[in-house]
C-alpha positions in Angstrom: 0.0 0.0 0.0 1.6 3.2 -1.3 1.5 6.0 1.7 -1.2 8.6 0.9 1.2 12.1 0.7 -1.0 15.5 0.3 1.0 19.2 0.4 -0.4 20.8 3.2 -2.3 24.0 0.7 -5.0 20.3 0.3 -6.0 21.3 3.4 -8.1 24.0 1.3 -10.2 21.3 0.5 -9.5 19.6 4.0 -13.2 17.5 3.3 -11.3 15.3 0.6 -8.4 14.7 2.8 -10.0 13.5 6.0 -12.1 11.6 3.4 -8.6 9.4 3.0 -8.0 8.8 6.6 -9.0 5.6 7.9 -7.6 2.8 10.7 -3.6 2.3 10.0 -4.1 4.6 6.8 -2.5 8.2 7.8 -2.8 11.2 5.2 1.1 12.6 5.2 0.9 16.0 4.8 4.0 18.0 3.0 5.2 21.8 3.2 7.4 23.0 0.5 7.8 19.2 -0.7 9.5 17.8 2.4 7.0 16.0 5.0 5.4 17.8 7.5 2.4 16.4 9.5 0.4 13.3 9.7 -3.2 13.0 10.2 -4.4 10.0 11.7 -7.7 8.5 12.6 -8.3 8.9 16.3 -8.9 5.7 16.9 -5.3 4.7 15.5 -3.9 7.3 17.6 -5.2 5.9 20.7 -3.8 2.1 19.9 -0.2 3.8 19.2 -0.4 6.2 22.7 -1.4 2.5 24.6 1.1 0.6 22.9 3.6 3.2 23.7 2.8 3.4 27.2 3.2 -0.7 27.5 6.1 -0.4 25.9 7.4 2.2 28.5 6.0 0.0 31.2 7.8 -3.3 29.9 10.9 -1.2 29.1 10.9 -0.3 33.1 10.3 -3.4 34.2 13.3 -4.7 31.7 15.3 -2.1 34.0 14.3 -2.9 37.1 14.9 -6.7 36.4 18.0 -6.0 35.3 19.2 -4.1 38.2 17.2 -5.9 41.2 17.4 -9.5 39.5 14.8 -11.8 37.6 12.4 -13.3 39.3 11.3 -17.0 39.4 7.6 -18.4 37.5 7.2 -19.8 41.1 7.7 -16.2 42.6 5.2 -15.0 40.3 2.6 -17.4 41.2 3.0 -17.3 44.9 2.8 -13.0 44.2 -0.5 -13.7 42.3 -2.0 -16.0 45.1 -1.6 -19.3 43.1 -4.3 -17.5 40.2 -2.2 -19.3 37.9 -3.7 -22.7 38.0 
């Protein structure tokens, strides 16, 4: 799938452009031919802020275990109150 690129004077005609928007399908705006802005749908915005947070909250723990040492699957169980089976 080619990436949809717009200059940003489209925006005249902004109807058309948010007409091209949809779910992982960004409009790629451009100002004096070099890219610029993208418009996403709202709902693909919100997936990439939550993925991005997990990813900053995996990334931590990643630290953390690094510094303070893995833990054991038995640990984990016995932390969760034995939930796992």
């Amino acid at each position: 799938m080619m990436p949809n690129i717009k200059p940003v004077s489209d925006l005249r005609n902004y109807n058309e452009v948010l007409r091209d928007i949809a779910v992982g399908e960004p409009v790629f705006l451009t100002k004096n031919g070099r890219g610029r802005y993208a418009i996403v749908d709202m709902e693909e915005f919100e997936k990439t802020q939550a993925t991005l947070k997990l990813m900053q909250e995996l990334a931590k723990g990643e630290a953390s275990a690094k510094e303070k040492g893995y833990i054991d699957i038995s640990d984990v169980e016995n932390i969760l109150g034995g939930a796992h089976g």
